[in-house]
N, C-alpha and C positions, 0 to 999 in steps of 0.2 A: 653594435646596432641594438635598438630598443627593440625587444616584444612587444606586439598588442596582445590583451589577452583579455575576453570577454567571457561575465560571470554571467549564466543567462539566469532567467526565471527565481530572482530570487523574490519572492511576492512580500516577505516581508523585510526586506532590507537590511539584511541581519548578515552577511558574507563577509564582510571586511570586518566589521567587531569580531567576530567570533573565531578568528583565526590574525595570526598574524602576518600579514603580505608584506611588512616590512623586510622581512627576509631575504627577500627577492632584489631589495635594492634597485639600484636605478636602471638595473634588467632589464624588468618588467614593465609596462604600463598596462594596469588595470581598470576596466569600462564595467560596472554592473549595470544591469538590466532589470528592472524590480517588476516589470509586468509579463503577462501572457504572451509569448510569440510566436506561435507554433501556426497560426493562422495568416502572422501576418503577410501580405503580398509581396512584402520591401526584405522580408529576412532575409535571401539570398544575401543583396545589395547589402543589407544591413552588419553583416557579419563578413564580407568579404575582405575588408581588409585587417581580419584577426587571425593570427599565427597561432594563437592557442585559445580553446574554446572549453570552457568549463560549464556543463549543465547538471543539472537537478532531477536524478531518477529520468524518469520517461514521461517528461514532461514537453522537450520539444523534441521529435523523433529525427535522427541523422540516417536519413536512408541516402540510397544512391545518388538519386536525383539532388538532393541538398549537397551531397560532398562534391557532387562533379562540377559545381557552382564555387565553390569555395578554393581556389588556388593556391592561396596564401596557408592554410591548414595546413600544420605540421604534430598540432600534439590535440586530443580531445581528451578531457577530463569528464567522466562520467560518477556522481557518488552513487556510494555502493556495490557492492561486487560484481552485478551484471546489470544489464540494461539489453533488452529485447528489439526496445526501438534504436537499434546502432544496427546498422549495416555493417559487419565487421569485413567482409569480405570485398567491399568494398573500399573500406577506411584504408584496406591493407595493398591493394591495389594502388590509391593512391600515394603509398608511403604515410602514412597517418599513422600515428602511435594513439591509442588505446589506450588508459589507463584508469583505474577504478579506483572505489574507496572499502575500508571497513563499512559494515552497518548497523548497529545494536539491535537484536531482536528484541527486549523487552519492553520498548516504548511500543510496539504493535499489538503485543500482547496483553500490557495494563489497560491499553484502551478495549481489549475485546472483553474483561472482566469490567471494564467500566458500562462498558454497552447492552450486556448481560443486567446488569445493576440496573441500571437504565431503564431496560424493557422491563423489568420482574416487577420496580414499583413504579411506573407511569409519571420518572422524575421533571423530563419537558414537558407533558403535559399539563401535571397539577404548578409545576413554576411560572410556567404561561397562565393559566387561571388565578394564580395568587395574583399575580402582577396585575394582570388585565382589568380585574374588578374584585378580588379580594375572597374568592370562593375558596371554599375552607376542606379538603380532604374530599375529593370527590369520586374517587376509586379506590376499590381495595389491591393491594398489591401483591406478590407471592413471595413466598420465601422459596430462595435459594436452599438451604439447608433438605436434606432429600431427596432434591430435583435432578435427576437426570441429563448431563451436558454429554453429547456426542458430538465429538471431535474428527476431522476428516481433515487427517494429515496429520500426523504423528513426529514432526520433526523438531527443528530447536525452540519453535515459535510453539506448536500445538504442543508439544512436551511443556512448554513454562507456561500454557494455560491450564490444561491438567493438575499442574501441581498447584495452582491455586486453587481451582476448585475443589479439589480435593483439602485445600486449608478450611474451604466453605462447608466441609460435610456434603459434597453432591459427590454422583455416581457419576464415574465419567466410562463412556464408552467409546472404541475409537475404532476408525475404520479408513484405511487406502487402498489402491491398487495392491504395493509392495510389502503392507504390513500383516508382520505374523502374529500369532498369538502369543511368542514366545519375548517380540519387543516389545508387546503392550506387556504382558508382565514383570518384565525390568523397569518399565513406566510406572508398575504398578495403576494401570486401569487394566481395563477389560476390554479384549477384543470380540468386534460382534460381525458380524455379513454388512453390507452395505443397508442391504435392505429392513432388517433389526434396527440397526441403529436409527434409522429415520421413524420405522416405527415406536421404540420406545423414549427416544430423547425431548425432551422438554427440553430443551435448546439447542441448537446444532451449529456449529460454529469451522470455519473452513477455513485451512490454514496449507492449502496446496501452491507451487509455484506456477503459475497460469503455463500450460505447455498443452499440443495437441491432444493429448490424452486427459487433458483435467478442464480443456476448454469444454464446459455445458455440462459439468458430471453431474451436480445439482440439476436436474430438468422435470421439465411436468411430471413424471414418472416416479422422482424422489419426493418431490413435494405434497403429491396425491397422498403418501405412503405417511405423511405427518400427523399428528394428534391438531383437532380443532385450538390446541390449549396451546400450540407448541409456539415456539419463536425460536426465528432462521437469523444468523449473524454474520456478514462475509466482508472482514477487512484482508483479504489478498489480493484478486483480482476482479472486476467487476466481471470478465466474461466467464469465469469458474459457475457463476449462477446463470440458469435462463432467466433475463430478465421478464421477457411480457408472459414467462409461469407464475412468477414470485408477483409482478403485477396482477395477474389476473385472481391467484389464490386470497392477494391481501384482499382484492376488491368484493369477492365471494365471501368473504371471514372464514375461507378454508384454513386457516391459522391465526394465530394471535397475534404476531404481528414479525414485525422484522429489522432490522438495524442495518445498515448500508452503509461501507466509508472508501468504497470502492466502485467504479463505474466502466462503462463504455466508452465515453468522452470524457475528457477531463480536462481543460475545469466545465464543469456544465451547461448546456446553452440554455437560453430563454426556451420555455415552451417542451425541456425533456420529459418524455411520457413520465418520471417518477416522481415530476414536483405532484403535489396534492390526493396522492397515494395515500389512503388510510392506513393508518395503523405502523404507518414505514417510519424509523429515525434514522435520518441523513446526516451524516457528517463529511465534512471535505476534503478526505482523506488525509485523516489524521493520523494513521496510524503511526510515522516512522517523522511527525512534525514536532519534536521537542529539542528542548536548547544543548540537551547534550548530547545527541545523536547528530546536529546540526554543528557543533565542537567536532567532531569526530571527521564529519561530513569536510567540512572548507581548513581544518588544519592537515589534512591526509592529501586535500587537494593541492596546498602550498607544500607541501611537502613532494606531490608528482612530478609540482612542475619544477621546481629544484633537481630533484633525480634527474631528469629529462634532459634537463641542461646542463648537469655533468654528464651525461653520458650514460646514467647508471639509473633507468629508469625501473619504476616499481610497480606490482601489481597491474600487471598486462593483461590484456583481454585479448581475448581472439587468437 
């Protein structure tokens, strides 16, 4: 008997190149899905008669309600090693097997030294003026070199932004919950109090995994605590920041500005309070979207559902 097997949310169309489902032989039968569907009314329906279900990060959430709809679910493919939006306890109830992917941290990470770049010389805006009407250097910009980066989250991700900063001649400062002074010293930066670090960092950048204790750690209170000069950067999770603080501070110029590649909703709707935000750069959550992380992502996948179907299935969740 054939499998269905349904590739959700690939927005750019890129799942079947970039892996090989040939593999799978006449096993399988593969249906991608290259839009948003996390909204739609018909998903149930839509996905109900697929035996294995492949998504993309926590882009369309599997909670209870969606798996008790689905019958046919025997195998869920998630990339990357965890996924928040998976009901696991659920999945495992229904007999659903679980399974993840590797993730390459450094495609999140050159984007946050890219974003840093970004805000220091006013790159979308003076490209937008060039274009527009041909207006020649219209901001002065900062240099990096000197500047103060404070890090909030000290792990594989804010470890590999550290060390480029530090390639940039900036002082990096770092501060979490669980970090001591003695692993910022193997980091080779410096560990400072929560509250230090916001006040001395020229740029503050947040590299936490979104969980009860990190939801809102950035809040009015931390931001208060920032230099008028300073600029806020947060490609992890959109709810790690308060957003209508970070709104209201850009709107006030209690800070210089701020880079966002992480949100609340996702993908963004018409009309969210952070379109037309001064001084904000928006990106659509780029952080972990390049072609080798995306290699990693749908060959690890053909690879689950192989295991799965000998029996010998790999990197289980839950």
């Amino acid at each position: 008997m054939t499998l269905r097997c349904a590739v959700l949310d690939d927005y750019q169309n890129v799942a079947t190149r970039l892996a090989d489902w040939s593999n799978l032989g006449d096993a399988v039968e593969v249906t991608v899905f290259d839009r948003y569907m996390a909204d739609s009314p018909d998903l149930a329906a839509t996905l109900q008669p697929f035996d294995i279900i492949c998504i993309m990060r926590e882009r369309t959430p599997f909670r209870r309600d969606l798996l008790e709809k689905l019958p046919n679910l025997k195998l869920l493919i998630t990339t990357g090693p965890r996924n928040a939006a998976i009901d696991l306890a659920a999945a495992k109830e229904r007999g659903v097997t679980v399974c993840g992917t590797d993730s390459l941290g450094h495609p999140t990470a050159e984007l946050t030294i890219g974003l840093m770049l970004a805000l220091a010389r006013h790159i979308p805006a003076e490209t937008r003026r060039l274009g527009e009407d041909g207006q020649w250097q219209s901001t002065l910009g900062i240099d990096l070199k000197g500047r103060t980066l404070g890090i909030i989250g000290l792990g594989k991700l804010g470890s590999r932004v550290a060390r480029v900063a530090q390639a940039l001649e900036m002082k990096v400062l770092a501060w979490s919950q669980n970090l001591t002074p003695e692993a910022c010293a193997k980091a080779g930066v410096t560990y400072a109090a929560k509250e230090d670090l916001f006040r001395q960092a020229d740029f503050v950048t947040t590299h936490l995994v979104l969980s009860d204790r990190s939801r809102g750690i950035v809040g009015p209170a931390e931001i208060a605590l920032m230099k008028p000069t300073a600029f806020l950067i947060n490609t992890s999770r959109g709810e790690i920041v308060d957003q209508p603080a970070l709104i209201a501070a850009l709107r006030d110029g209690r800070i210089a500005g701020a880079a966002v590649d992480v949100y609340d909703q996702e993908p963004l709707p018409q009309g969210h309070p952070l379109f037309g935000v001064p001084n904000l750069l928006m990106s659509p959550h780029l952080g972990y979207v390049t072609e080798d992380n995306y290699r990693v992502f749908y060959s690890q996948t053909v690879e689950a559902i192989a295991a799965w179907m000998a029996g010998t299935p790999v990197r289980l969740l839950g």
